[in-house]
C-alpha positions in Angstrom: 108.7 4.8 287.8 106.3 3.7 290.6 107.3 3.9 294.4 105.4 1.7 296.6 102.0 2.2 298.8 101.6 4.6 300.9 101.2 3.4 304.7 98.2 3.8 307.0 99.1 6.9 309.3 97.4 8.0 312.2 96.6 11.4 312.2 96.3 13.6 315.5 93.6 16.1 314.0 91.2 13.5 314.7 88.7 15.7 316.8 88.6 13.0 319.8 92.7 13.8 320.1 93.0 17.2 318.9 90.2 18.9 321.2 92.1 17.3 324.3 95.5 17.8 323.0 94.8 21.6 322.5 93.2 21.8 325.9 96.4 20.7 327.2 98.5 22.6 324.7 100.1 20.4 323.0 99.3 21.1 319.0 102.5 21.3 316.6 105.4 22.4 316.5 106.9 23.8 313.8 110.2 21.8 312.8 114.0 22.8 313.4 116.8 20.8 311.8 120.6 21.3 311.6 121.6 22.9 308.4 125.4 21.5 307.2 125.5 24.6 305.4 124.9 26.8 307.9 126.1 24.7 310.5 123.6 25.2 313.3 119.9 23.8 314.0 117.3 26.6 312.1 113.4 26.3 311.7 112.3 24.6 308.4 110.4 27.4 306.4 108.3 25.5 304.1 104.9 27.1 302.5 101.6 25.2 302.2 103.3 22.3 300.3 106.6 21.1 301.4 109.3 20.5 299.3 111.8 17.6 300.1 114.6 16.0 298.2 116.1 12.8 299.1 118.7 10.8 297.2 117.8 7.6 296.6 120.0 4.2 295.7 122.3 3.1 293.5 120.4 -0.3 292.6 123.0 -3.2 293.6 122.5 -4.2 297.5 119.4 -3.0 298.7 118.6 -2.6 301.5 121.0 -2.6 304.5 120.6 -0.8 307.5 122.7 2.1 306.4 120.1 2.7 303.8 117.3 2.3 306.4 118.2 4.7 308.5 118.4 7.5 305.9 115.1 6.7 304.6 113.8 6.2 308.2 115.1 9.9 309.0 113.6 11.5 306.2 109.6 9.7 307.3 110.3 11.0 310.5 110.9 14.4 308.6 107.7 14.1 306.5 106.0 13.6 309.2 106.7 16.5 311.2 105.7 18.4 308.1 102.6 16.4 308.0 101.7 17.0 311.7 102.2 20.5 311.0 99.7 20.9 308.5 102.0 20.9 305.4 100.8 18.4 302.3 105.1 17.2 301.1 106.0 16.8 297.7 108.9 14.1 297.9 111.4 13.7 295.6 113.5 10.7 295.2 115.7 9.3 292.2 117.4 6.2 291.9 120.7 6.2 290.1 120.1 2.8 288.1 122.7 3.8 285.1 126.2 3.6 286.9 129.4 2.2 287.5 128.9 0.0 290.9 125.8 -1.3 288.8 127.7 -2.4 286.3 131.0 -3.8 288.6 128.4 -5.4 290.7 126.5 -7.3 287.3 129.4 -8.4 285.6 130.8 -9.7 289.3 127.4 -11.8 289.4 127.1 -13.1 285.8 123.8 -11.1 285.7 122.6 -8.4 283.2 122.8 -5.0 284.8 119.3 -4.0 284.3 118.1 -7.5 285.8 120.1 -6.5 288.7 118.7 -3.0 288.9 115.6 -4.3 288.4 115.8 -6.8 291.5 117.0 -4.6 293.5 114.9 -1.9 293.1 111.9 -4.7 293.7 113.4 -5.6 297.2 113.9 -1.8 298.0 110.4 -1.3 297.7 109.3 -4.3 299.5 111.8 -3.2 302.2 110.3 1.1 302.5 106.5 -0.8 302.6 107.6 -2.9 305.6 109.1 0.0 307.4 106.0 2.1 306.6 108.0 4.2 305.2 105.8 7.3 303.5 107.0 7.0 299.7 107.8 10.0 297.2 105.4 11.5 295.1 108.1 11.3 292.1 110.2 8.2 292.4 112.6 9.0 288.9 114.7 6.8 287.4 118.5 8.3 286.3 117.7 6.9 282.7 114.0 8.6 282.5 115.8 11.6 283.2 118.4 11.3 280.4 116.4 14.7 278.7 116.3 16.4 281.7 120.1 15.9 281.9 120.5 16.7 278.5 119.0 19.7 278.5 120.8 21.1 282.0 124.1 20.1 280.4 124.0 21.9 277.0 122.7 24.9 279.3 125.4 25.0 281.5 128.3 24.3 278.2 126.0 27.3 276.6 126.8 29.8 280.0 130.4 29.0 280.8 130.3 26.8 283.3 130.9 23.3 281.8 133.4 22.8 279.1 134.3 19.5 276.9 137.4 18.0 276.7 139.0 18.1 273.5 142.1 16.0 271.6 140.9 13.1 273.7 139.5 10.0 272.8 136.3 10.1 275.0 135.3 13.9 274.9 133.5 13.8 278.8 132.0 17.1 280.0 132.5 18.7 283.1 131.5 21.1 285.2 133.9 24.3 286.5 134.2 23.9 290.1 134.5 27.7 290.7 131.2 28.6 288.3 129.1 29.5 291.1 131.6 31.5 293.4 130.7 29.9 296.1 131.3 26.7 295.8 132.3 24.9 299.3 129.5 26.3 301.2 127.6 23.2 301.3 129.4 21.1 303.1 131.9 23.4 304.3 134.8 21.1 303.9 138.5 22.3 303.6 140.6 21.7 300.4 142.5 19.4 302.1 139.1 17.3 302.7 137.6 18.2 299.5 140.7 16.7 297.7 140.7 13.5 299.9 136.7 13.0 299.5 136.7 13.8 295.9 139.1 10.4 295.2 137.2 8.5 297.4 133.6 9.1 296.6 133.9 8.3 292.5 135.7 11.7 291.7 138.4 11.6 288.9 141.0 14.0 289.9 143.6 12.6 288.0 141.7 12.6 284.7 144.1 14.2 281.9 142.9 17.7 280.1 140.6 18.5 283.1 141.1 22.1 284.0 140.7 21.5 287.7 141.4 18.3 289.7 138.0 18.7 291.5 135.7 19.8 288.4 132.9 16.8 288.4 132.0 14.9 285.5 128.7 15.9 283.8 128.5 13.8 281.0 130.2 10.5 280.4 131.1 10.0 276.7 130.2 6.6 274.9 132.5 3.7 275.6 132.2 0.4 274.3 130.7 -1.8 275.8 128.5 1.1 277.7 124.9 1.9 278.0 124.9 5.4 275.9 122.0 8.4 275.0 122.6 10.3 271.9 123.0 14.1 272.7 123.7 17.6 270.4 127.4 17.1 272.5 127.6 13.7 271.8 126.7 9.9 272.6 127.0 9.5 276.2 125.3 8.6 279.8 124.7 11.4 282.8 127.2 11.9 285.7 126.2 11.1 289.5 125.8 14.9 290.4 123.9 16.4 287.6 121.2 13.5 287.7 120.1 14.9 290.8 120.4 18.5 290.1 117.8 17.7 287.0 115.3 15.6 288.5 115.0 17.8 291.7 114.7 21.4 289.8 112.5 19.7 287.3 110.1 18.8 289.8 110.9 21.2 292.7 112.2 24.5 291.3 114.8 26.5 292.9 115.2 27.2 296.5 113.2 24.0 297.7 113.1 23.5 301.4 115.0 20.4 302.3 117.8 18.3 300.3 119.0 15.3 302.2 120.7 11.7 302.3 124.0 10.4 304.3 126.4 12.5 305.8 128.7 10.8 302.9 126.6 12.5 300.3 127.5 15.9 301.4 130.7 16.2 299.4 131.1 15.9 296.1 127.5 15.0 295.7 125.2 17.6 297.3 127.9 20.1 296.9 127.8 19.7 292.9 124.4 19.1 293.2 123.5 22.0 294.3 126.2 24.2 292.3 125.0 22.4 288.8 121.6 24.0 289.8 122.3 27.3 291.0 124.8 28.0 288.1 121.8 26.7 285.7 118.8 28.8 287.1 119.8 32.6 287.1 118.9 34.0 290.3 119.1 30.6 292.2 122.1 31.2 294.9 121.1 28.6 297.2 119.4 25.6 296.0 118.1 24.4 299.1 116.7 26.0 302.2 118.3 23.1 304.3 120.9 20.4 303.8 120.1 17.6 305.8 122.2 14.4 307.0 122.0 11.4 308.8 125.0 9.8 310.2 126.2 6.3 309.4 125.6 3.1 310.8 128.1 0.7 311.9 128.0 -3.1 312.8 129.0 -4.2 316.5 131.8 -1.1 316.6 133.3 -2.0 313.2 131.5 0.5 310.2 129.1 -0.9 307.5 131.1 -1.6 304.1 130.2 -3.9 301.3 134.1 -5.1 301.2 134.0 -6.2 304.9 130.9 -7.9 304.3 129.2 -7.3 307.1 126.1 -5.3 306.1 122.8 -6.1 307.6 119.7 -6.5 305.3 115.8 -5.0 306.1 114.9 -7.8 304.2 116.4 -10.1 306.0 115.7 -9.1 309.7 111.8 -8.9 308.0 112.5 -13.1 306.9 114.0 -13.7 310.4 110.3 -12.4 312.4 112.2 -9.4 313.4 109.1 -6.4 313.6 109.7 -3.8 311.6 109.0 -1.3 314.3 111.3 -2.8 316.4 114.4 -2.0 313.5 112.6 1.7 313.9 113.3 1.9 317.5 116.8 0.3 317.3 117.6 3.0 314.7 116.1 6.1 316.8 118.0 5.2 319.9 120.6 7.0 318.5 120.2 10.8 317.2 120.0 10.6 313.5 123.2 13.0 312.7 125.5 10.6 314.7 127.2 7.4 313.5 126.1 4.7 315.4 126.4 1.2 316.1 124.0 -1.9 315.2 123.8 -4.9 317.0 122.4 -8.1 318.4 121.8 -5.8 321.9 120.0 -2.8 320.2 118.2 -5.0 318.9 117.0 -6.9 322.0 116.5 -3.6 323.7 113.9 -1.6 320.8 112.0 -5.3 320.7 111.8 -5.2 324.4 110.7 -2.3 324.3 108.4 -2.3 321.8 106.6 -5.0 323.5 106.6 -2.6 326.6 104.6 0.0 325.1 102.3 -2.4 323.6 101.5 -3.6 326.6 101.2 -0.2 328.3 98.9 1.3 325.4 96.6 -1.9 326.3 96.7 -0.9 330.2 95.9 2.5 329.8 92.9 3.9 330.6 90.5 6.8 330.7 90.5 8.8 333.9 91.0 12.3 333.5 94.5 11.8 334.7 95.3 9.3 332.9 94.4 11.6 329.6 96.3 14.2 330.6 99.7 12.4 331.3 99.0 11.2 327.5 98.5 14.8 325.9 101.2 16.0 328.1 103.4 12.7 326.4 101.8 13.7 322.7 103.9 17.3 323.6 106.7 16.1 324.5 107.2 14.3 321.7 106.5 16.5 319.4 108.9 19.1 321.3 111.6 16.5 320.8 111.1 15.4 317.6 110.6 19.3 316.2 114.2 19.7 318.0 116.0 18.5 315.0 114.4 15.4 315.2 115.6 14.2 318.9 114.5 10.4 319.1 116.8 9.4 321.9 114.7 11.9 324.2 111.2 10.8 322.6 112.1 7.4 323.1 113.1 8.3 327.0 109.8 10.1 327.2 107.6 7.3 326.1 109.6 5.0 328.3 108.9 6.8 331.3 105.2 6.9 330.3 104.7 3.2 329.7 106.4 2.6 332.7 103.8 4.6 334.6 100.8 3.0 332.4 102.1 -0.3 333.5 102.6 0.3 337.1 99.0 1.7 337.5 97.0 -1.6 336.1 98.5 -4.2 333.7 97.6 -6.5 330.9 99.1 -9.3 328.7 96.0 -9.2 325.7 96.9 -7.0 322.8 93.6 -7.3 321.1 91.6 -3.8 320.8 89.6 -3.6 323.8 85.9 -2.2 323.5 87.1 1.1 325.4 89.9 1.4 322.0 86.5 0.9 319.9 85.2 4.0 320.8 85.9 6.0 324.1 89.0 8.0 324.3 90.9 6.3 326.4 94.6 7.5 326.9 96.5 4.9 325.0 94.5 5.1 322.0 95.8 8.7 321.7 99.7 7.7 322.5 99.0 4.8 320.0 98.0 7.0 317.4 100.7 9.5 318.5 103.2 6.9 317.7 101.8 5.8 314.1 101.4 9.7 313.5 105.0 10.9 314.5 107.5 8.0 314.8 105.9 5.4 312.4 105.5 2.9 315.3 102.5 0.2 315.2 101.1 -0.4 318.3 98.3 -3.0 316.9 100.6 -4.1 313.8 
């Protein structure tokens, strides 16, 4: 499946930059970001070419803010990697064979692929406005019905799936305890683990499973049901092993990052990651970090498709809202908190927005006005390589632009001949900002 086009991104390597930048010193720096497995903020040890993970959407209401600012935490993660001289092979599925799908289509009077189909459209339309970078593999659940296949019958073949029998629907499913250390994921309790598993599509009260918490690998045909003839039987994937395949297909074992919402981290990632590691001998940890963004709430009251009050990319983007402003109303917050939305935040990351605009125009070239923008370019990257720290970058560029502006001022946003070709200090925080936050100075 095709993704969408890559943005334009500044880079910071361009000699003009990087020969003042390392005067200064102010080059890279490698990333850190909190681990929920291990629970505290470690450095990212990726080789050459990063590998990162993400899991993408279930194709029915694309895209509300919720789903922004997942996506918009994982750029900001790619480029870090970028900036650090990595190339980043991105991963990213969508799960467009599922149950919401299918509740959502029938709801609508629509065909469920249509649906899928039109939603998948506006996603894309939605990452290109955001500039956000897209994956090099953007898979499909139902292009990845062999890969799923395959894991399955490998993981019946070692023990740790079994098939129900005597039942009318023979569904698969995966032993909870196969990898012996199930739980260290996301760390949960029992008590949470139990309470999560009902509420994010688990089926503990399915008859003839051996465990209340084992997760469903395989779906047997029902009428009425898209289904995939396999050696086990007719059937379509489960949410947790579609991932599993697509990522160690494409990414092997022991990749560096595997992310999405801090509501993905159990059952989803945590049976994720166990399909994989109980499939690939040798494999104990499936990812080197597990990273998650918090979620996003609408004037106090959280973001839920039965309240009804989810806001749309797509329709802040109809409604002349700059899609670098929505990036700077979602990075005034750190991006493992859950955080609010509204009309305000809004005013405040198009206000300022406008501000640095205006200050990257008023900059100039003295000698101290280059170094107060290396010495910015460093402290951004310092924050941003500290488990991604927006609210301080965005403090940092504030007190810049505020300094820019009180110095000399200008309302004309047009490229000035100075931006042409000298260096002059906001060309360099301009690019900075493209580079490292996904900002457009001259959208």
């Amino acid at each position: 499946m095709y993704s969408w086009p890559d943005p334009e991104v500044s880079s910071l390597g361009d000699s003009r930059f990087s020969a003042l930048l390392a005067k200064r010193g102010r080059g890279p720096v490698p990333l850190r970001l909190y681990d929920t497995a291990d629970q505290k903020v470690g450095e990212v040890h990726a080789g050459p070419e990063a590998k990162m993970y993400v899991c993408g959407i279930t194709p029915y209401d694309a895209t509300h803010l919720g789903h922004a600012a997942t996506y918009l935490t994982f750029d900001l993660i790619y480029r870090q990697l970028l900036d650090n001289g990595h190339t980043v092979h991105y991963v990213q599925n969508i799960t467009d064979v599922d149950d919401p799908l299918f509740e959502r289509a029938e709801r609508d009077g629509v065909d469920w692929r249509e649906l899928g189909t039109d939603q998948i459209n506006l996603f894309r339309s939605d990452m290109e406005n955001l500039s956000v970078i897209p994956p090099r593999d953007y898979v499909g659940a139902m292009e990845a019905i062999d890969e799923v296949v395959e894991m399955v019958q490998k993981l019946l073949e070692n023990g740790a799936a079994y098939q129900l029998t005597g039942d009318e629907y023979p569904d698969i499913y995966f032993r909870k305890n196969a990898t012996g250390n199930f739980g260290y994921e996301s760390n949960y309790t029992a008590e949470q683990m139990t309470e999560f598993f009902a509420e994010r599509g688990g089926d503990p009260d399915r008859p003839g499973k051996e465990d209340p918490l084992d997760a469903l690998l395989w779906r047997a045909a029902r009428p009425g049901e898209p289904s995939w003839e396999a050696p086990f039987g007719a059937g379509r994937p489960g949410w947790h092993i579609e991932c599993s395949a697509i990522a160690l297909n494409r990414l092997g074992g022991g990749f560096d990052i595997q992310g999405g919402g801090s509501d993905l981290a159990f059952p989803h990632h945590e049976f994720s990651a166990a399909h994989a590691e109980a499939a690939l001998d040798g494999c104990s940890r499936m990812a080197g970090h597990y990273v998650h963004a918090g979620m996003i709430a609408l004037d106090g009251v959280k973001m839920s498709k039965s309240l009804g009050n989810l806001v749309f990319v797509s329709k802040l983007v109809a409604a002349g809202t700059d899609p670098s402003a929505i990036r700077l109303g979602v990075f005034a917050s750190h991006y493992r908190s859950d955080r609010d939305w509204s009309d305000e935040v809004l005013d405040e990351a198009n206000q300022r927005l406008e501000t640095w605009r205006r200050a990257c125009c008023a900059a100039g070239s003295s000698e101290a006005e280059l170094a107060a923008a290396a010495d910015l370019v460093g402290a951004v990257r310092l924050a941003l390589a500290d488990d991604l720290d927006t609210p301080a970058v965005l403090a940092a560029i504030d007190t810049w632009a505020d300094a820019a502006l009180t110095t000399t001022e200008t309302s004309d946003y047009a490229v000035s001949a100075q931006a042409e070709g000298s260096l002059a200090s906001g060309n360099l925080v301009s690019a900075a900002l493209d580079a490292l936050l996904g900002v457009k100075i001259h959208p």
